[in-house]
PDBQT receptor file of N, H, CA, C and O in Angstrom, charges set to zero:
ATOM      1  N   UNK A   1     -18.394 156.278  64.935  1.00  0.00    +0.000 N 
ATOM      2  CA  UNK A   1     -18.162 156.058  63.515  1.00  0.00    +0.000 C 
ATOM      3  C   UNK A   1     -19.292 156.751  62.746  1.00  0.00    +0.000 C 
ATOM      4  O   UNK A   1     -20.431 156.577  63.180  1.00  0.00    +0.000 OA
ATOM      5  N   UNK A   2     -19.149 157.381  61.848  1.00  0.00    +0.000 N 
ATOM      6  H   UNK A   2     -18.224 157.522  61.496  1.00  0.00    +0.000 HD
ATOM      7  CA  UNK A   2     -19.749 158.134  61.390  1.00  0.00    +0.000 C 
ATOM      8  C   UNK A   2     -20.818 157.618  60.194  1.00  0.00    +0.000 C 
ATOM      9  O   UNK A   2     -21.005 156.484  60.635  1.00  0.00    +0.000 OA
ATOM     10  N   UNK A   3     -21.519 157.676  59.162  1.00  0.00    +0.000 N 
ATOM     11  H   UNK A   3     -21.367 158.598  58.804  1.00  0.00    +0.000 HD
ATOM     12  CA  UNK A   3     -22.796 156.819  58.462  1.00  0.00    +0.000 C 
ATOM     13  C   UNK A   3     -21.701 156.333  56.796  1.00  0.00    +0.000 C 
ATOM     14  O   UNK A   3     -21.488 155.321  56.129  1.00  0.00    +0.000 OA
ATOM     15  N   UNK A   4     -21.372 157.509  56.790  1.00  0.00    +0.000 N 
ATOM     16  H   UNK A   4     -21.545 158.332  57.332  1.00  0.00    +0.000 HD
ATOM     17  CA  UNK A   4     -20.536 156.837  55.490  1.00  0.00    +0.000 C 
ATOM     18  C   UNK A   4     -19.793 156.204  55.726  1.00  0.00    +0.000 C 
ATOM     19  O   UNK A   4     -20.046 155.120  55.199  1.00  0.00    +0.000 OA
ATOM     20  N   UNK A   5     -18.416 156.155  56.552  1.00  0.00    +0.000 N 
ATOM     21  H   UNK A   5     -18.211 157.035  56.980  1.00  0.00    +0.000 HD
ATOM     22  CA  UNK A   5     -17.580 155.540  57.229  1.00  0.00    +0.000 C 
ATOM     23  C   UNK A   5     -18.290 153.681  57.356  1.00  0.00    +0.000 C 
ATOM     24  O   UNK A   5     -17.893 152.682  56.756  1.00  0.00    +0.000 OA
ATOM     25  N   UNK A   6     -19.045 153.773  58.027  1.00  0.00    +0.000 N 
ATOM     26  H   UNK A   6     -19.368 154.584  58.514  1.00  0.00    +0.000 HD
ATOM     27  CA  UNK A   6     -20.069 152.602  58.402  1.00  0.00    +0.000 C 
ATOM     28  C   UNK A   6     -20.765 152.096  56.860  1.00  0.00    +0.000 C 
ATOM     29  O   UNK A   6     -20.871 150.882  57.040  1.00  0.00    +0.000 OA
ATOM     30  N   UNK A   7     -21.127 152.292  55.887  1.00  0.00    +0.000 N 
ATOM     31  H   UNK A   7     -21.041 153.277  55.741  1.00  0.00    +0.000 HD
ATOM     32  CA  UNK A   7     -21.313 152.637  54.959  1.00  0.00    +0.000 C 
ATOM     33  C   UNK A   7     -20.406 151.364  53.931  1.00  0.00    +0.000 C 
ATOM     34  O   UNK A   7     -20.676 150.378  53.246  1.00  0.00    +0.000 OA
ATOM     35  N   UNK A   8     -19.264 152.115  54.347  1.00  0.00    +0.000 N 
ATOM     36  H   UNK A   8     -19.044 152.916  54.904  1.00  0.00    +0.000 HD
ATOM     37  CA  UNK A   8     -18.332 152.034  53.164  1.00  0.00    +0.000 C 
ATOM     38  C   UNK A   8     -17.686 150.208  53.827  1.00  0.00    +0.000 C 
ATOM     39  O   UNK A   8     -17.185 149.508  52.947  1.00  0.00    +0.000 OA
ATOM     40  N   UNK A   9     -17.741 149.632  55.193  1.00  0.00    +0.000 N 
ATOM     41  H   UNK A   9     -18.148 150.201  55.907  1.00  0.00    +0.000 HD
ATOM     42  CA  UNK A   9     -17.663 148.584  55.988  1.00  0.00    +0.000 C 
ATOM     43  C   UNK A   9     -18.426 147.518  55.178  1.00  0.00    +0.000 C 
ATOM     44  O   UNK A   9     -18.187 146.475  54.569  1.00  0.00    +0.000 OA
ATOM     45  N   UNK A  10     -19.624 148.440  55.532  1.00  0.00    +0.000 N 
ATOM     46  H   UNK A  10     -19.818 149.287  56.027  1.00  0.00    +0.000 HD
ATOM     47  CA  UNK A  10     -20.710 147.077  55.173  1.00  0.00    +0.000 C 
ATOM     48  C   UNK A  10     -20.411 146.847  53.899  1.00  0.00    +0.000 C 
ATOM     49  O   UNK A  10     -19.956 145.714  53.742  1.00  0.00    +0.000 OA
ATOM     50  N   UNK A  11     -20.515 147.702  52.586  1.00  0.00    +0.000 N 
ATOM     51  H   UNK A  11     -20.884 148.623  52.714  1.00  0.00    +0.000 HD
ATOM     52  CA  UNK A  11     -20.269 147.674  51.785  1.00  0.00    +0.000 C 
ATOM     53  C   UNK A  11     -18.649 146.474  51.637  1.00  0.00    +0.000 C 
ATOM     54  O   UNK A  11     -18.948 145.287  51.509  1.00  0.00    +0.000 OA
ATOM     55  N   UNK A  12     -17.819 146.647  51.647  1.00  0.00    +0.000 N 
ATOM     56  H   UNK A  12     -17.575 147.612  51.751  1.00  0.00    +0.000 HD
ATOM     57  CA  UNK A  12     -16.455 145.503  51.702  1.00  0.00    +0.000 C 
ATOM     58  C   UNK A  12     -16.932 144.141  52.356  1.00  0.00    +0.000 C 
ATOM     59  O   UNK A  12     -16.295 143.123  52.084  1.00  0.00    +0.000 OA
ATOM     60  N   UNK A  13     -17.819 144.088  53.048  1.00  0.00    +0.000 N 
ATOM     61  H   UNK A  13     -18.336 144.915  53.269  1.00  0.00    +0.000 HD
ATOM     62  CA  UNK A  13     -18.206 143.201  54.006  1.00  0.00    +0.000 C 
ATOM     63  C   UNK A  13     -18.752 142.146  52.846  1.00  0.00    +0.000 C 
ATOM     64  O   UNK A  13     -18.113 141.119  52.619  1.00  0.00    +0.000 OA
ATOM     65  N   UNK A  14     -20.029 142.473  52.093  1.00  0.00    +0.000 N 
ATOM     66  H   UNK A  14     -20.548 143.308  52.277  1.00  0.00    +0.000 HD
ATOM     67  CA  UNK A  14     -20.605 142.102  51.168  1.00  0.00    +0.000 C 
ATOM     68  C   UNK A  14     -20.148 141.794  50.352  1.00  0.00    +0.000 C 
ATOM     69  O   UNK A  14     -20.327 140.667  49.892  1.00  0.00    +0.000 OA
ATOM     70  N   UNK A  15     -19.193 142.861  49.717  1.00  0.00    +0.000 N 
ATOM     71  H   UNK A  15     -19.047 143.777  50.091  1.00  0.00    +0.000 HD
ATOM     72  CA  UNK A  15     -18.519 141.966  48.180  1.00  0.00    +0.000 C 
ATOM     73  C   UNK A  15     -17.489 140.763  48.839  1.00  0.00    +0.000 C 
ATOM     74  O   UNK A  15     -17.323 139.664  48.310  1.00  0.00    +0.000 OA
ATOM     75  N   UNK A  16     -16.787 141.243  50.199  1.00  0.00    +0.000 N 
ATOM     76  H   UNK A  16     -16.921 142.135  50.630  1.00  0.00    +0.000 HD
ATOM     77  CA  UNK A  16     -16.177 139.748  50.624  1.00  0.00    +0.000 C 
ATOM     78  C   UNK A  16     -17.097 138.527  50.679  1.00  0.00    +0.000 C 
ATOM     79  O   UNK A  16     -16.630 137.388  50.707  1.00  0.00    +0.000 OA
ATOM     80  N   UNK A  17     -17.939 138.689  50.688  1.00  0.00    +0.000 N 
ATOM     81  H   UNK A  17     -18.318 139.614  50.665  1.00  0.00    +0.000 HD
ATOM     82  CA  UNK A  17     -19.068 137.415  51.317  1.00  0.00    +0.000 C 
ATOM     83  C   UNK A  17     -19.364 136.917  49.784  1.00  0.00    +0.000 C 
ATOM     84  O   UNK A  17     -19.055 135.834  49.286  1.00  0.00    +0.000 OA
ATOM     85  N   UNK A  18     -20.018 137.967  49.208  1.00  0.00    +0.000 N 
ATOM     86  H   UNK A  18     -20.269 138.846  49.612  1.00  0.00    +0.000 HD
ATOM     87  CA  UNK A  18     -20.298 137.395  47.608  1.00  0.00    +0.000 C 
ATOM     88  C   UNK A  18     -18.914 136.909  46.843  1.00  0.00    +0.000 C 
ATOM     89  O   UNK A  18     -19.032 136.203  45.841  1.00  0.00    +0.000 OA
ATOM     90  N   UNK A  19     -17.700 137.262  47.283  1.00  0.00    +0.000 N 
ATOM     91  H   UNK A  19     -17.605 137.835  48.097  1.00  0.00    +0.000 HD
ATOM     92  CA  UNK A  19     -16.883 136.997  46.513  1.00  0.00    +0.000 C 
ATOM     93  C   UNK A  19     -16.146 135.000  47.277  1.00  0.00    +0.000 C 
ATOM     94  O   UNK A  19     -15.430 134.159  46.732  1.00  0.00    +0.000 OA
ATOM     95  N   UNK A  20     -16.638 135.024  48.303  1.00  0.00    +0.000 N 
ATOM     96  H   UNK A  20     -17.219 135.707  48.746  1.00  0.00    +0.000 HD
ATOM     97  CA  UNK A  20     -16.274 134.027  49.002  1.00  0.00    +0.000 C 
ATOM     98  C   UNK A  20     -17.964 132.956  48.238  1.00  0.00    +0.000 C 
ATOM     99  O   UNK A  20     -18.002 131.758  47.959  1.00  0.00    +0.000 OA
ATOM    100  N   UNK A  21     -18.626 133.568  48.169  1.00  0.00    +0.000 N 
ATOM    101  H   UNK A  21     -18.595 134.541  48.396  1.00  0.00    +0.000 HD
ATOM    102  CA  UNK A  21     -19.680 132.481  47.938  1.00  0.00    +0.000 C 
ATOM    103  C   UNK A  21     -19.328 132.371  46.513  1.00  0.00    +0.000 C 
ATOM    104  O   UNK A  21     -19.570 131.263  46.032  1.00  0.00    +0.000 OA
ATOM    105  N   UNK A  22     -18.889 133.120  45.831  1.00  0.00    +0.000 N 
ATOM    106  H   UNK A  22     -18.693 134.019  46.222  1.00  0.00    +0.000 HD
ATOM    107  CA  UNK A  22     -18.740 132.730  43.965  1.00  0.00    +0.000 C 
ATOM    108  C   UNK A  22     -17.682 131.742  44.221  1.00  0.00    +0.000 C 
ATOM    109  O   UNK A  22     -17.826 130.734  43.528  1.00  0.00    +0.000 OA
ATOM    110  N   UNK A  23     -16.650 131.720  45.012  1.00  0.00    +0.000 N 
ATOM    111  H   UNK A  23     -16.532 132.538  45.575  1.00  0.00    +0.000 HD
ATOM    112  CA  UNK A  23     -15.384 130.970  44.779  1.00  0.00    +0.000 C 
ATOM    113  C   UNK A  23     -16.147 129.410  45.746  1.00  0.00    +0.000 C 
ATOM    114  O   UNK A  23     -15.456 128.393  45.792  1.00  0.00    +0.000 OA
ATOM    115  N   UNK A  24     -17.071 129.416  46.199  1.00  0.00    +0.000 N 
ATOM    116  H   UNK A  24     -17.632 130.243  46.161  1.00  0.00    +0.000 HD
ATOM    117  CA  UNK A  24     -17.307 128.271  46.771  1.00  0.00    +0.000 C 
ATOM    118  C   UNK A  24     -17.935 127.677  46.027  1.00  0.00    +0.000 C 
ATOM    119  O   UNK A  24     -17.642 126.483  46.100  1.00  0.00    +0.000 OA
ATOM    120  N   UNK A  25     -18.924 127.944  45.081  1.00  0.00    +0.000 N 
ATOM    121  H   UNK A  25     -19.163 128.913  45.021  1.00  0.00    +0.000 HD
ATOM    122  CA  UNK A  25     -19.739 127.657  43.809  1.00  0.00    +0.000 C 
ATOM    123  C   UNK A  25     -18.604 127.286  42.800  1.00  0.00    +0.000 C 
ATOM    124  O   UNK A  25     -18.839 126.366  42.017  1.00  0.00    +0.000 OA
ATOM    125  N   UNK A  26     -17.663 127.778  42.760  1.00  0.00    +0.000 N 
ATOM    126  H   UNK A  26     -17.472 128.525  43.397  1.00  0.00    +0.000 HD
ATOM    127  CA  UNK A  26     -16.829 127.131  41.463  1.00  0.00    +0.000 C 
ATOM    128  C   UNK A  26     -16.607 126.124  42.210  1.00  0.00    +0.000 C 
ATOM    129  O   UNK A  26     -17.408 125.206  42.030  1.00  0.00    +0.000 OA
ATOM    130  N   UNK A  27     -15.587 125.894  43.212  1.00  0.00    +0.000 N 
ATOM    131  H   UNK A  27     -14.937 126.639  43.358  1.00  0.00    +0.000 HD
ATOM    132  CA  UNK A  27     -14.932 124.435  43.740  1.00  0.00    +0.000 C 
ATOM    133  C   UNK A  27     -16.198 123.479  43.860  1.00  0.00    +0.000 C 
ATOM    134  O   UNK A  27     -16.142 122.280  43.587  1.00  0.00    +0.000 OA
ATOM    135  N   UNK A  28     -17.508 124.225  44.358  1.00  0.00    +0.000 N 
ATOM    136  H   UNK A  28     -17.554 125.199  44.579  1.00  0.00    +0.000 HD
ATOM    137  CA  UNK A  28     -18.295 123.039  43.615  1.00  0.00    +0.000 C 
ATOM    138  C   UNK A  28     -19.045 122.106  42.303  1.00  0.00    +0.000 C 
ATOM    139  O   UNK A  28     -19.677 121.065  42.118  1.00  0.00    +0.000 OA
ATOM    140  N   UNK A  29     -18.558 123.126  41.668  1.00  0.00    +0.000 N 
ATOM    141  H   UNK A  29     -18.045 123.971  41.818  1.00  0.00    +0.000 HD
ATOM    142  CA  UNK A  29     -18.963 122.802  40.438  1.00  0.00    +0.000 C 
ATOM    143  C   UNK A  29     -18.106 121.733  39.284  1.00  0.00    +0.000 C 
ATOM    144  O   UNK A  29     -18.529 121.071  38.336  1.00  0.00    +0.000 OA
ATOM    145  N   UNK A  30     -16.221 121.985  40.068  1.00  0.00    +0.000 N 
ATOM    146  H   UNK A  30     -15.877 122.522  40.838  1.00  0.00    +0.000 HD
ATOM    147  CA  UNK A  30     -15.073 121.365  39.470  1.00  0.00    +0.000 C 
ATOM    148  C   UNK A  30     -15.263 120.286  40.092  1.00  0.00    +0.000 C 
ATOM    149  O   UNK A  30     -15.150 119.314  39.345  1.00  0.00    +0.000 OA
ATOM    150  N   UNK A  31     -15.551 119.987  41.350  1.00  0.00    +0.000 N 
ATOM    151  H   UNK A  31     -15.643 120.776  41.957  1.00  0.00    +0.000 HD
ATOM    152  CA  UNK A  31     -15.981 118.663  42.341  1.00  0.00    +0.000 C 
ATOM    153  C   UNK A  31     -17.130 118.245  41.276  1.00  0.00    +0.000 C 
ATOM    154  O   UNK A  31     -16.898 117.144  40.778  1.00  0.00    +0.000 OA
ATOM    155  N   UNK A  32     -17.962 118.683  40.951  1.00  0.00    +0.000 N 
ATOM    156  H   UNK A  32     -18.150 119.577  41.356  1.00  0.00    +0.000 HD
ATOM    157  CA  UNK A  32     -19.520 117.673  40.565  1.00  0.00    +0.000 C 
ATOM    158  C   UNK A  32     -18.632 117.205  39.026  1.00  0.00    +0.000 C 
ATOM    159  O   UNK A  32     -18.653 116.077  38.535  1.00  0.00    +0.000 OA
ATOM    160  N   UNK A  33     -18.064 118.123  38.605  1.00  0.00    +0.000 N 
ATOM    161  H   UNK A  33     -18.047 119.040  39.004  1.00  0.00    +0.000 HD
ATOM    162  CA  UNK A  33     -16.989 117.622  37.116  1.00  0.00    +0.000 C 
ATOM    163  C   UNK A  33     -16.361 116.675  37.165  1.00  0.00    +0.000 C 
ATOM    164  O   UNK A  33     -16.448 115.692  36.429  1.00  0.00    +0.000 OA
ATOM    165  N   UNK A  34     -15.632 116.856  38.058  1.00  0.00    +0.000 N 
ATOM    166  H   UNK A  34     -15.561 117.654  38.656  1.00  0.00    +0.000 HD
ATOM    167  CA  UNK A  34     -14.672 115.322  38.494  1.00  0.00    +0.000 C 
ATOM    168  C   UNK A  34     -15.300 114.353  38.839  1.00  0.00    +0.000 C 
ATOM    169  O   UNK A  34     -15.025 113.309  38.247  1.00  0.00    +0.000 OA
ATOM    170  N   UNK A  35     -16.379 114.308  39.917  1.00  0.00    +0.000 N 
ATOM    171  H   UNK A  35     -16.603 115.155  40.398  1.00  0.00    +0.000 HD
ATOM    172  CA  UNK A  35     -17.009 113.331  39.977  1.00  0.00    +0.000 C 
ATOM    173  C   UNK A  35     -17.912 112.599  38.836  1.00  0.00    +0.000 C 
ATOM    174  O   UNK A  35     -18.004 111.372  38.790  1.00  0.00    +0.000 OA
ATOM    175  N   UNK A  36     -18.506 113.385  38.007  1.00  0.00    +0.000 N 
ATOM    176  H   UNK A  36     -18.431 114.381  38.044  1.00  0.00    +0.000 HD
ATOM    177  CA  UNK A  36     -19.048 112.717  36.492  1.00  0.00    +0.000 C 
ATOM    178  C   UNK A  36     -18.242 112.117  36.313  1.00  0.00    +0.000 C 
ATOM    179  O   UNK A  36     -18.386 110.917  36.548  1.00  0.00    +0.000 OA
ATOM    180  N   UNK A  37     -16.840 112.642  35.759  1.00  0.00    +0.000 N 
ATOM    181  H   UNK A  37     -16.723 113.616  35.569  1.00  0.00    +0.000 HD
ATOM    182  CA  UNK A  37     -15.710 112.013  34.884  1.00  0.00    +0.000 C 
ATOM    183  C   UNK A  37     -15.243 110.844  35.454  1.00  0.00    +0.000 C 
ATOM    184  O   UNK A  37     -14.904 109.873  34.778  1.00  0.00    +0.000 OA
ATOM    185  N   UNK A  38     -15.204 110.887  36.744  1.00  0.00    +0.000 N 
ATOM    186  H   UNK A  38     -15.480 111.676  37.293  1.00  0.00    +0.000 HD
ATOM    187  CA  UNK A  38     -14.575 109.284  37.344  1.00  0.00    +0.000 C 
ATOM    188  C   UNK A  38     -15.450 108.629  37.259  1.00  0.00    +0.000 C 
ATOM    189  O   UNK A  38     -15.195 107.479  37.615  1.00  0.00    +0.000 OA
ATOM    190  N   UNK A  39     -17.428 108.946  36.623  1.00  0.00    +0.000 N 
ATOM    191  H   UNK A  39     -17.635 109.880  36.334  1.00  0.00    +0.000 HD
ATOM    192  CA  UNK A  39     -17.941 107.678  37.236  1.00  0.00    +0.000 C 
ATOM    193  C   UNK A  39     -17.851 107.009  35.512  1.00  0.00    +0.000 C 
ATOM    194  O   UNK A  39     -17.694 105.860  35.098  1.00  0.00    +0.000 OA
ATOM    195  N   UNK A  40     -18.002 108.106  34.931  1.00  0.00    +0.000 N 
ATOM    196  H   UNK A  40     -18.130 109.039  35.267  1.00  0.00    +0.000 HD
ATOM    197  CA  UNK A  40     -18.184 107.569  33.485  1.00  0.00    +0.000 C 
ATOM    198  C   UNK A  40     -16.945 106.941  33.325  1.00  0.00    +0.000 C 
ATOM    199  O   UNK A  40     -17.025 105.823  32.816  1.00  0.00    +0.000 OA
ATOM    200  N   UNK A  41     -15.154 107.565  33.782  1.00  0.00    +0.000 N 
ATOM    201  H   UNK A  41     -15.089 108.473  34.195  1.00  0.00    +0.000 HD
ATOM    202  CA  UNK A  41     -14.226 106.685  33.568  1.00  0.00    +0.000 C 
ATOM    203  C   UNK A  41     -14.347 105.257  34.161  1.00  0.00    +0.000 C 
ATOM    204  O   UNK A  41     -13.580 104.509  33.553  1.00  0.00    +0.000 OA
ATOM    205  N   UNK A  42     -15.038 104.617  35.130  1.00  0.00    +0.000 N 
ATOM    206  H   UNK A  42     -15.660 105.224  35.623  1.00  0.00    +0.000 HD
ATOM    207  CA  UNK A  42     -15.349 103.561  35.967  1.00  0.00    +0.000 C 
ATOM    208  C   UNK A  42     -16.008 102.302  35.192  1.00  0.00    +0.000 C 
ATOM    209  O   UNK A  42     -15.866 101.093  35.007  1.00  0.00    +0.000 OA
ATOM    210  N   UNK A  43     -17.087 103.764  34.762  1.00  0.00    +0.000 N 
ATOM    211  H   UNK A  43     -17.203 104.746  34.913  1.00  0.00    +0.000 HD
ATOM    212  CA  UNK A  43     -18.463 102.579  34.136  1.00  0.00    +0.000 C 
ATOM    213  C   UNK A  43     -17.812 101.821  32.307  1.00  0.00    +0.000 C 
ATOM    214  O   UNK A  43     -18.266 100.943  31.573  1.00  0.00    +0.000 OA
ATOM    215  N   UNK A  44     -16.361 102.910  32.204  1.00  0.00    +0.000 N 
ATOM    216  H   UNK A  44     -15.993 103.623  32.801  1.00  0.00    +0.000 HD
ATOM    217  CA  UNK A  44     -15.910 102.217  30.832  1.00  0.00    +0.000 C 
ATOM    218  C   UNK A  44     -14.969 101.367  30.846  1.00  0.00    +0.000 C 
ATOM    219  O   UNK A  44     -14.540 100.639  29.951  1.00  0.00    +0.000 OA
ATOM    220  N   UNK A  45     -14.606 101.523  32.129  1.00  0.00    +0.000 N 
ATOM    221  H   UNK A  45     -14.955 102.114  32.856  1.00  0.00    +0.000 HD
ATOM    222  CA  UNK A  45     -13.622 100.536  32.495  1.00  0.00    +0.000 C 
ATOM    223  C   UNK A  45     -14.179  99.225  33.283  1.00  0.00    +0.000 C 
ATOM    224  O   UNK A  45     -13.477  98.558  34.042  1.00  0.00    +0.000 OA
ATOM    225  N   UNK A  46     -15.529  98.957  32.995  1.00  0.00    +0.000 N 
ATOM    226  H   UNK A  46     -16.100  99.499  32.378  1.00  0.00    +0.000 HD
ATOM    227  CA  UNK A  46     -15.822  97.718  33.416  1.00  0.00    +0.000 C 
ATOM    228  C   UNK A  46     -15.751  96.663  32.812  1.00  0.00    +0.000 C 
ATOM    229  O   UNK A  46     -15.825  96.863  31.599  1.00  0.00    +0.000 OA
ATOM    230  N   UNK A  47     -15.599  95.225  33.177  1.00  0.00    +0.000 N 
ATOM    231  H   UNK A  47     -15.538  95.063  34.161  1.00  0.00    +0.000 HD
ATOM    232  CA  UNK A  47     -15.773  93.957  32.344  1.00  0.00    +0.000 C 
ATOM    233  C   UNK A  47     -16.362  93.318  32.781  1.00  0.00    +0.000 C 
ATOM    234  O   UNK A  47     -15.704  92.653  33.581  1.00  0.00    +0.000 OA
ATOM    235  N   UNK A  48     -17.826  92.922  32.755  1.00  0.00    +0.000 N 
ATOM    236  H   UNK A  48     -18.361  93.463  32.106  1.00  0.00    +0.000 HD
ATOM    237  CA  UNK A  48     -19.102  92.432  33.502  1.00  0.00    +0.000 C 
ATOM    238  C   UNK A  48     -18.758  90.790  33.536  1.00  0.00    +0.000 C 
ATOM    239  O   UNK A  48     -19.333  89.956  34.236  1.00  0.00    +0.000 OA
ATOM    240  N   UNK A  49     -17.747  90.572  32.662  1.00  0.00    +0.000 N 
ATOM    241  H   UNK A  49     -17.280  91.249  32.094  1.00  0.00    +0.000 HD
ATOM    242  CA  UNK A  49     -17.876  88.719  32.257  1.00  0.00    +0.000 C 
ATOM    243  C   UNK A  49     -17.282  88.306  33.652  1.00  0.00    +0.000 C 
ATOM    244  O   UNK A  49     -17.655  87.342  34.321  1.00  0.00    +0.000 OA
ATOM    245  N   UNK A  50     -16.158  89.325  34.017  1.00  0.00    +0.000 N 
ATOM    246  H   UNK A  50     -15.856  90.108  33.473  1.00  0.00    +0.000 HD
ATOM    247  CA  UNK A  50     -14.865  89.310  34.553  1.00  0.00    +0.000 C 
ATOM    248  C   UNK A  50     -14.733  89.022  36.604  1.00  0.00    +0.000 C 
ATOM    249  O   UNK A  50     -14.807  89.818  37.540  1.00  0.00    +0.000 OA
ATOM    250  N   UNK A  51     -14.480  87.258  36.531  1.00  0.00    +0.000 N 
ATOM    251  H   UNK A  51     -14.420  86.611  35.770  1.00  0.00    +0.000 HD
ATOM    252  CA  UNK A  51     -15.176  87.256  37.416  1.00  0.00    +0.000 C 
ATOM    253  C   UNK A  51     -15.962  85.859  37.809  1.00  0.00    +0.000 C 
ATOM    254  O   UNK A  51     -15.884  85.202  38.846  1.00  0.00    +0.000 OA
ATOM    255  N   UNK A  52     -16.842  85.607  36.476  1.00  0.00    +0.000 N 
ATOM    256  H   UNK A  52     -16.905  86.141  35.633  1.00  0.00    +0.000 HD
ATOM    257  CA  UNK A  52     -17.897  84.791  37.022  1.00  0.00    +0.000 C 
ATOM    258  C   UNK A  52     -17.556  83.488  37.174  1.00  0.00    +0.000 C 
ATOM    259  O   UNK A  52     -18.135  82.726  37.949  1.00  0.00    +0.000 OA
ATOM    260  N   UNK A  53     -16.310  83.081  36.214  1.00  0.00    +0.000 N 
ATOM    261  H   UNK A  53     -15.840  83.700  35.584  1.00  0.00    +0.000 HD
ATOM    262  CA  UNK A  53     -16.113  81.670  36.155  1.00  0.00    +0.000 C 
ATOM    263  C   UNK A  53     -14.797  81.435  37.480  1.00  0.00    +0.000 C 
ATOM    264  O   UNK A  53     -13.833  82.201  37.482  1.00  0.00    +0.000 OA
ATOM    265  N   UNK A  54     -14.844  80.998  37.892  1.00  0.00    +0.000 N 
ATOM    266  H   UNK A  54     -15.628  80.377  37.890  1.00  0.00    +0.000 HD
ATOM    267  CA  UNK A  54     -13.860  80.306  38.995  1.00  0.00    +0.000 C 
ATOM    268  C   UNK A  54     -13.435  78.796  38.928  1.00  0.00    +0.000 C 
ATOM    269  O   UNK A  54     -14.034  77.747  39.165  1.00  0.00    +0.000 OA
ATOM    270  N   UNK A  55     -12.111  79.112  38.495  1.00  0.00    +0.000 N 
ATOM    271  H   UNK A  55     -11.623  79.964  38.302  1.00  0.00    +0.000 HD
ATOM    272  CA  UNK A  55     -11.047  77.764  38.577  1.00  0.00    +0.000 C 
ATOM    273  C   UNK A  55     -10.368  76.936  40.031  1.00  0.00    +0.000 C 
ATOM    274  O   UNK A  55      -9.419  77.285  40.733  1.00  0.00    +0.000 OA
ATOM    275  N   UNK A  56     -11.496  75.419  40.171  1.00  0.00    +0.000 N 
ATOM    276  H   UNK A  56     -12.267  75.136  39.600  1.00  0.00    +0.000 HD
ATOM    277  CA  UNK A  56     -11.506  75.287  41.243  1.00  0.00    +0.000 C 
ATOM    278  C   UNK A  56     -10.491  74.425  41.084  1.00  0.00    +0.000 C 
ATOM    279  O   UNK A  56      -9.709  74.586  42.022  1.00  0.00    +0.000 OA
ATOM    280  N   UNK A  57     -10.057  73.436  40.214  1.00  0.00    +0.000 N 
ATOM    281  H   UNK A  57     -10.692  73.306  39.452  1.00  0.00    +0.000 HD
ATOM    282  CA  UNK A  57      -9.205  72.239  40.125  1.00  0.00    +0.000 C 
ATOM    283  C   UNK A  57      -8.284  72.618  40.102  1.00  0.00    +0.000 C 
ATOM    284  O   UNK A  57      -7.900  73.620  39.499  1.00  0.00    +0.000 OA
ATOM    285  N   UNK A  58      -7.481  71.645  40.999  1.00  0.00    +0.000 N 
ATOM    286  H   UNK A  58      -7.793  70.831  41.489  1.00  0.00    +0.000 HD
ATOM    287  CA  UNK A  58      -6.027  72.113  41.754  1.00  0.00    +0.000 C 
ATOM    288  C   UNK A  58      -5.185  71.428  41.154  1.00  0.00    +0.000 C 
ATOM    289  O   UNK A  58      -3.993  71.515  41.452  1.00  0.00    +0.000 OA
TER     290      UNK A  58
């Protein structure tokens, strides 16, 4: 195989790799998004009262 030939490999090789690491950086970034959003949806959907009193009489 000749230097340009070899060249032009590595070269595709790289933008595949960088292009596989940009797309892994987004799905992590939509993951850390979602995860905010469910905790803040969680923490507004709490009712701290909710709970404490227990109805024992039968």
């Amino acid at each position: 195989m000749d230097v340009a030939a070899m060249s032009v490999v590595m070269n595709q090789a790289q933008v595949k790799q960088q292009a596989s690491i940009s797309v892994m950086d987004k799905a992590l970034n939509n993951a850390e998004t979602q995860s905010n959003n469910l905790i803040k949806m969680m923490e507004s959907s709490m009712q701290p009262h909710l709970g404490s009193n227990v109805d024992i009489k039968g």
